[in-house]
C-alpha positions as CSV (number, residue, x, y, z in Angstrom):
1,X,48.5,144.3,78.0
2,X,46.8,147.6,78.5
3,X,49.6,149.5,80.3
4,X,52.3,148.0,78.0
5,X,54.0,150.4,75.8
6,X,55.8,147.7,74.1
7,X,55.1,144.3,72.8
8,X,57.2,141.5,71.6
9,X,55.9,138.7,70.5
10,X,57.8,135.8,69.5
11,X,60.2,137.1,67.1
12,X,63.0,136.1,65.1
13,X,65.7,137.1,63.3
14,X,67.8,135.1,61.2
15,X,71.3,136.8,59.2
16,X,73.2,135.1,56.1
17,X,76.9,135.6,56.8
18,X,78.8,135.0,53.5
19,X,82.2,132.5,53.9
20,X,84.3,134.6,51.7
21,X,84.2,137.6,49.4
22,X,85.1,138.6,45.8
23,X,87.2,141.5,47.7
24,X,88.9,142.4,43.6
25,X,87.5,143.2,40.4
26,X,89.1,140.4,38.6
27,X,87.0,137.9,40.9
28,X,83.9,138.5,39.2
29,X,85.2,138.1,35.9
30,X,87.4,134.9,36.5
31,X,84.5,133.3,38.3
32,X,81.1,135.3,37.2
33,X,78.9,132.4,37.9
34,X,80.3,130.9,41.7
35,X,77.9,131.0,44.2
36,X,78.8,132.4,47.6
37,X,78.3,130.2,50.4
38,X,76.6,131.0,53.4
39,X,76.6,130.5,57.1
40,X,73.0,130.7,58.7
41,X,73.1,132.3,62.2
42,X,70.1,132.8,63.8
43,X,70.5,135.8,65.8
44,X,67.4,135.6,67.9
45,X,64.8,132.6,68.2
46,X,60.8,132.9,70.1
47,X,62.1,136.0,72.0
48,X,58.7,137.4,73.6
49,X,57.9,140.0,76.7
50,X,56.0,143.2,77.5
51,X,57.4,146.7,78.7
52,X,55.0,148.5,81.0
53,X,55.2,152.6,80.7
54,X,57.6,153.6,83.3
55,X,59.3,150.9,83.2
56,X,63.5,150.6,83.6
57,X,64.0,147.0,81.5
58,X,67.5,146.3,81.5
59,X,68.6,143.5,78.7
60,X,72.0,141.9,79.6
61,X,74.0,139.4,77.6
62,X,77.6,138.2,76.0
63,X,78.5,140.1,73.0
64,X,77.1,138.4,70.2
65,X,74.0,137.4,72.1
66,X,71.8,138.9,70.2
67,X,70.8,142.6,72.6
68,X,71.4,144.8,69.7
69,X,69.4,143.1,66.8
70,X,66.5,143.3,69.2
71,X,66.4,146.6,70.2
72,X,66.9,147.7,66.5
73,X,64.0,145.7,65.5
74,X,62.3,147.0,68.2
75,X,63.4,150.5,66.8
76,X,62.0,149.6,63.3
77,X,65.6,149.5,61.7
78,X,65.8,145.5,61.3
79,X,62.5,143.7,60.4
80,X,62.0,140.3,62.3
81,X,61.8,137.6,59.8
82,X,59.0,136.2,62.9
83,X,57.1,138.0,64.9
84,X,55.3,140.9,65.7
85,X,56.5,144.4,67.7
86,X,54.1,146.8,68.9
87,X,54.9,150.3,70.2
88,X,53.1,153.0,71.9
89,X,54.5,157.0,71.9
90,X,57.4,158.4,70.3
91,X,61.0,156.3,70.3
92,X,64.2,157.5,71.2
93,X,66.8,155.5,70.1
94,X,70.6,155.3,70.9
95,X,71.5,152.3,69.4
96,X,75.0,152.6,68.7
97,X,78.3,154.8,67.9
98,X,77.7,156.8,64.9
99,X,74.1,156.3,63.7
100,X,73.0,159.6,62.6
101,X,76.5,161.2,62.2
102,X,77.9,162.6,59.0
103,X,81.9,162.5,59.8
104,X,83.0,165.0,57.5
105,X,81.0,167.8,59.7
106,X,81.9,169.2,62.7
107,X,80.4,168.8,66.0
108,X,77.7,171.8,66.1
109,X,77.0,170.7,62.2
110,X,76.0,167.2,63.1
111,X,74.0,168.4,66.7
112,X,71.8,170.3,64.1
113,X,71.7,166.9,61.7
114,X,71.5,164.5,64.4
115,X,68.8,166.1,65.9
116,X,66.3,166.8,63.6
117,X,66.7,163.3,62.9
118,X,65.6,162.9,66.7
119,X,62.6,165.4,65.8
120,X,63.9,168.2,67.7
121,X,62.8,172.3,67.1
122,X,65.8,174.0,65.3
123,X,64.8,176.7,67.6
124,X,65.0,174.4,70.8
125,X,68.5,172.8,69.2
126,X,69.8,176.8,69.6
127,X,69.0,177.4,72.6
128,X,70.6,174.0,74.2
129,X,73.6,173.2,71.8
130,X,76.1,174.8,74.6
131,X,74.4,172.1,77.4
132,X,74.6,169.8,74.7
133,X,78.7,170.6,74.1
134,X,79.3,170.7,78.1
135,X,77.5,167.0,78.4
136,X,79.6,165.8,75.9
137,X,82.8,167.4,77.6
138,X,83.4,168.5,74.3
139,X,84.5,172.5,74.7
140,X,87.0,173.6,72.4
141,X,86.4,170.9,70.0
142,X,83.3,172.6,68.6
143,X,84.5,173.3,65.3
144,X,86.7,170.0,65.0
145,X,84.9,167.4,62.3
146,X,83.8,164.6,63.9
147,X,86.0,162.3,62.0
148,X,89.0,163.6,64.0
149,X,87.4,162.4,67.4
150,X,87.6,159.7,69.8
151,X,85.5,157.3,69.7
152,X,84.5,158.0,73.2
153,X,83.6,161.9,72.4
154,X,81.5,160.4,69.5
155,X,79.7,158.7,72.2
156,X,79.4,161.1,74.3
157,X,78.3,164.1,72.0
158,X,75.7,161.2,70.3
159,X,74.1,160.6,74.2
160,X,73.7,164.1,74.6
161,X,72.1,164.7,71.7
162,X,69.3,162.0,72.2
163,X,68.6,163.0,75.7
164,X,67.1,166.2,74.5
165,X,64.7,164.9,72.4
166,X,61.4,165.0,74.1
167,X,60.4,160.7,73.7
168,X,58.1,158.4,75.8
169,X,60.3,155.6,75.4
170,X,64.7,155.4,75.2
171,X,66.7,152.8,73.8
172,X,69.7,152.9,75.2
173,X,72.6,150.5,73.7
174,X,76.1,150.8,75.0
175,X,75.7,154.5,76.3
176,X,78.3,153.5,79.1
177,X,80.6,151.9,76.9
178,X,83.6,153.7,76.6
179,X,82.8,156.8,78.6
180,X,85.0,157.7,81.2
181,X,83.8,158.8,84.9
182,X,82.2,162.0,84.5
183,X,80.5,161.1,81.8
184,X,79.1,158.0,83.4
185,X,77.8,160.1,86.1
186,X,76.5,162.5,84.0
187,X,74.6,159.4,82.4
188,X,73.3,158.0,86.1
189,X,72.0,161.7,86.9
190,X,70.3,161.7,83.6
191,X,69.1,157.6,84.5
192,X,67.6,159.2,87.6
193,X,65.5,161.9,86.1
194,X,64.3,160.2,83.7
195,X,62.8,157.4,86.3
196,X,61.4,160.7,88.3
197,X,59.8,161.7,85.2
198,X,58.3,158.2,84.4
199,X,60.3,157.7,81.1
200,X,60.2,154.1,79.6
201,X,63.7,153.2,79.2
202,X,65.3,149.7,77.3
203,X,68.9,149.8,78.7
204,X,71.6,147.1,77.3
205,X,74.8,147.5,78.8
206,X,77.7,145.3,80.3
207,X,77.7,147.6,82.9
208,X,76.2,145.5,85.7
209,X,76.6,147.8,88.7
210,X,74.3,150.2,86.5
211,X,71.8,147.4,86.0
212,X,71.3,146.7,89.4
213,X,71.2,150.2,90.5
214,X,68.4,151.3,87.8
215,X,66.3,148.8,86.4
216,X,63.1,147.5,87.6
217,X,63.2,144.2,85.5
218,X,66.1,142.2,84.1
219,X,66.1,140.2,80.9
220,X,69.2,138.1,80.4
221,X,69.7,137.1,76.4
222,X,72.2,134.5,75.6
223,X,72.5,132.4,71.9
224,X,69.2,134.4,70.7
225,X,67.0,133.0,73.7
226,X,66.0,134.6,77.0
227,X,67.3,132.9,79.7
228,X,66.0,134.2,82.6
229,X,63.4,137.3,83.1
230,X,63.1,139.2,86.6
231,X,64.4,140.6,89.5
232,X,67.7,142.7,88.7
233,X,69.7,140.9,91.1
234,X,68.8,137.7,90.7
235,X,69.1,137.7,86.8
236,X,72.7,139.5,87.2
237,X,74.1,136.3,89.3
238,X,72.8,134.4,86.6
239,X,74.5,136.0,84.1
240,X,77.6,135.8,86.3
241,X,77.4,132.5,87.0
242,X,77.0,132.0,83.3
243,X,80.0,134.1,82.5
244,X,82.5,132.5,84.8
245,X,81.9,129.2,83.4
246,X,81.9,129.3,80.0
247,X,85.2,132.0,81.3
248,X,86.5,128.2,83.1
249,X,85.4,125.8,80.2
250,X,87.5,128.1,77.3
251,X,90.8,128.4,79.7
252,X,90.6,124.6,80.0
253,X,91.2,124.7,83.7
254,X,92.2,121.6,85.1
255,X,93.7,120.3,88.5
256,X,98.2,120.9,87.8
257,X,99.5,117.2,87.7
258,X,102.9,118.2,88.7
259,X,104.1,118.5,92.3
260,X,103.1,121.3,94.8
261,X,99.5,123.3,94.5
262,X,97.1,121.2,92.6
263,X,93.6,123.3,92.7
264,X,91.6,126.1,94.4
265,X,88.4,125.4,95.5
266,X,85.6,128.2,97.0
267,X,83.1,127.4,99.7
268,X,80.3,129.2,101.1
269,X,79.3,129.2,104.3
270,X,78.0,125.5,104.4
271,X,81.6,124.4,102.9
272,X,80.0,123.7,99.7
273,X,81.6,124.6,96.6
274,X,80.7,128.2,94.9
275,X,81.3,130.6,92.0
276,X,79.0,133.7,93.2
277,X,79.3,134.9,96.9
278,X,77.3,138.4,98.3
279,X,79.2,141.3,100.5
280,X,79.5,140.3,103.5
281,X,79.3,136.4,102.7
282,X,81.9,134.0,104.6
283,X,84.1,132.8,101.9
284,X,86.7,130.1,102.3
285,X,89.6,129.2,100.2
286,X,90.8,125.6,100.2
287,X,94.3,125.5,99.0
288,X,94.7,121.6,97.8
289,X,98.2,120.2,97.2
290,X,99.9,117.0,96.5
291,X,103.9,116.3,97.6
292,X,107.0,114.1,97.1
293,X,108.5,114.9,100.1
294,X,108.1,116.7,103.5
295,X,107.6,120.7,103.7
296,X,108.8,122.2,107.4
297,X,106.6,125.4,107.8
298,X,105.4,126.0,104.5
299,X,104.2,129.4,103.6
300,X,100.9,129.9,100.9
301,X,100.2,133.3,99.5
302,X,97.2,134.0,98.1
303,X,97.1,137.7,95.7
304,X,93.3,138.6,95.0
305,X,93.1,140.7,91.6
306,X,90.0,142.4,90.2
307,X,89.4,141.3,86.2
308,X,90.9,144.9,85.2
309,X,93.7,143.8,86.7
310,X,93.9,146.0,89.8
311,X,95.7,143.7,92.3
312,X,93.1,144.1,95.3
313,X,94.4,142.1,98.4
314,X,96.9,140.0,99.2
315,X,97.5,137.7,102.4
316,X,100.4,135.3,103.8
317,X,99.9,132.6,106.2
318,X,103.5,133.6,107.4
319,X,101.5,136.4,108.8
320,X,99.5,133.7,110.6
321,X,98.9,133.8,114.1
322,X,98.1,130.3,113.7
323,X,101.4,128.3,111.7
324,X,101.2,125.8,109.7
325,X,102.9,122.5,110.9
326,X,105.3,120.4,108.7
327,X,102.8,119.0,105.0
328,X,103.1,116.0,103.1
329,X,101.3,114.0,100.5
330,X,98.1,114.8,99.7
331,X,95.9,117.4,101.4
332,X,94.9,120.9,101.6
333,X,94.4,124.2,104.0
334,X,92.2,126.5,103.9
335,X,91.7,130.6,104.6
336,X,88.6,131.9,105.7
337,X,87.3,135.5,105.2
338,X,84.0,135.7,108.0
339,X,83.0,138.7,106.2
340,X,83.8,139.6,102.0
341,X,84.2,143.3,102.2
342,X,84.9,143.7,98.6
343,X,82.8,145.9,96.4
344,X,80.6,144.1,93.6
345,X,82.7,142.7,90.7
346,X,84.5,139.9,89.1
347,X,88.0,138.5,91.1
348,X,90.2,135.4,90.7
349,X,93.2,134.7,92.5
350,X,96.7,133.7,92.9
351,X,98.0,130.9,95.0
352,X,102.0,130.1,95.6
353,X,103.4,127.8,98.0
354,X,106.9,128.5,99.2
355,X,109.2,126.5,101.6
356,X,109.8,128.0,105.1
357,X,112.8,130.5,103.8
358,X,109.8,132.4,101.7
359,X,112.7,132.7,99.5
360,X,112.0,129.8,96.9
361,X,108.6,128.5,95.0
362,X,107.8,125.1,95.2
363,X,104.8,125.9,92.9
364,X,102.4,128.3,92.2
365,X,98.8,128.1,90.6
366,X,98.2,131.6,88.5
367,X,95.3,130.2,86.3
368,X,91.9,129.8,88.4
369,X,88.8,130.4,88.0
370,X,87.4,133.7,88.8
371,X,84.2,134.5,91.1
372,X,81.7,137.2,91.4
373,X,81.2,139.1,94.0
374,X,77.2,140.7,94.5
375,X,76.3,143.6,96.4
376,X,72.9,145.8,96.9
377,X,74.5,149.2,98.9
378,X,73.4,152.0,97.1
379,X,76.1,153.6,96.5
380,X,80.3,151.9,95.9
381,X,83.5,154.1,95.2
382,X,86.7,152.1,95.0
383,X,87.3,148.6,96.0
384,X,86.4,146.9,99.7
385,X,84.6,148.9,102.7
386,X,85.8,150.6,105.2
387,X,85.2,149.8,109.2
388,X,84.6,152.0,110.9
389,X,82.2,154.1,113.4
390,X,80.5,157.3,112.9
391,X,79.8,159.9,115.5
392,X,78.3,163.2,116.2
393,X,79.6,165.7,118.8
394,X,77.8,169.2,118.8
């Protein structure tokens, strides 16, 4: 394409892993002539797609999924054993902690190494090394060899390096990684001047929120082979959806055979069952059990917790205006949120059932599945909205 900047074309990649290593001397010598074994993996198979100049492509993917090994071939570092990559202007890359670092120099040392590297003036790397050690949030450690940092100020100090090279295209790998706040925002400022400035940007990041907020076009990688290809949102509940089941099919999560809560079960708003839900979406939880003997005014609880392990919400149907009648055998109740006002983000949930004295268990399910939630406000600090009415009074 005419306006593309960069081409892929069908490429692949394919790595020998070795089984074992000759990790002493005396290895080579008692067996000089054993063959290593390999394992073939084939990190990325027929991968093929066009980035326009201007363009904010976001790649998204499990780890192992093969994100990286493209965007270093695309950066010249790996050759594709298939394939073809053609690029147009200069390439920025960040690629990855370290790449360009000499750990035995100190901070201002390597902002000198690392960017002439990047092909920036000496002169121009003199006059911005302070901006460069306040981006970082770096001050005071100036002096300090880098092998003595975190590794999150080796990331940062490496981002802020690479952003003042002067590039038509960025490829970004991980910048967000293990940055805290600040530096994340510092990032999203630098995200948004670059789109006023019509950069070209490749950004792979786990960082989903990010994704949605900056890229024009998603591509979604998983076992070496795009997925899906397109609108940000669309390929991010994809990738969610993904995520949460192969999250279900390695936990093993099954229906509890034993007495008390048996399952959890999330429906939408035509009571079918779902994984992925929007802000604002009617959600309800079925609570299903199966009992021995009769419960008098049972009480469920249901604790919703975030997948950082922030504890979220938590409800009681003891709280109930509505109570809930004597339960036997098999059957189930449900509770129904009209309105999800949780932020964007992965949940899963507790369920216990207690007898009426909300004193003892009868059981308690602690292993469900976990859900996505979606949202497209422009802008989310903390965890659910606030209601609430603005006015003006002069």
């Amino acid at each position: 394409m005419e306006d593309s900047v960069i081409e892929v074309k069908n490429i692949e990649k394919e790595f020998k892993i070795p089984q074992e290593r000759k990790t002493q001397l005396k290895e080579h010598f008692i067996h000089p002539f054993k063959k290593t074994k390999y394992i073939e993996f084939k990190a990325l198979s027929d991968i093929s797609f066009d980035v326009k100049k201007g363009e904010f492509l976001g790649i998204i993917g499990r780890n192992g999924s093969g994100k990286s090994t493209l965007l270093k071939i695309i950066a010249g570092i790996y050759l594709p054993d298939k394939g073809t990559v053609k690029t147009k202007g200069k390439l920025i890359p960040y690629l990855e902690l370290g790449v360009g670092f000499n750990m035995e120099l100190t901070a201002i040392e390597n902002i000198y190494l690392n960017g002439v590297i990047l092909g920036i003036p000496k002169e121009e790397l003199k006059r911005t090394y302070k901006s460069i050690i306040e981006f970082a949030g770096v001050e005071g450690f100036e002096e300090t060899q880098l092998k003595n940092y975190s590794s999150g100020m080796q990331v940062r100090l490496a981002f802020a390096i690479a952003i003042q090279a002067k590039g038509d295209v960025y490829l970004l790998d991980e910048v967000l990684a293990v940055g805290d706040n600040a530096f994340q925002q510092k990032c999203f400022n630098t995200f948004r001047e670059f789109k006023k400035e019509g950069k070209t940007i490749i950004f792979v990041s786990h960082a989903m929120g990010a994704i949605e907020e900056f890229c024009d076009r998603v591509i979604l990688i998983d076992k070496g082979k795009i997925q899906k290809e397109g609108n940000p949102f669309d390929v991010v509940k994809k990738y969610g959806d993904m995520s949460i089941l192969n999250d279900a099919k390695r936990k093993g999560i099954e229906s509890n055979d034993s007495i008390g809560l048996q399952s959890v079960k999330l429906l939408d708003s035509k009571m079918s069952e779902n994984i992925s839900f929007n802000f604002e979406d009617k959600l309800t939880i079925r609570l299903i059990y199966k009992l021995n003997d009769e419960v008098q005014d049972p009480i469920f609880t249901i604790v919703l917790t975030r997948n950082d392990g922030v504890v979220v919400a938590s409800t009681t149907s003891k709280d109930s205006k509505s109570k809930i009648g004597a339960i036997s055998g098999e059957g189930y109740v449900d509770f129904t949120i009209d309105k999800i006002k949780l932020f964007a983000g992965v949940y899963s949930l507790t369920a216990v059932l207690y007898n009426r004295d909300f004193e003892n268990p009868i059981s308690s399910l602690d292993n469900t599945p976990p859900f996505n939630i979606f949202s497209t406000r422009d802008t989310q600090v903390g965890i659910f909205e606030i209601d609430g009415e603005w006015k003006s009074q002069a």
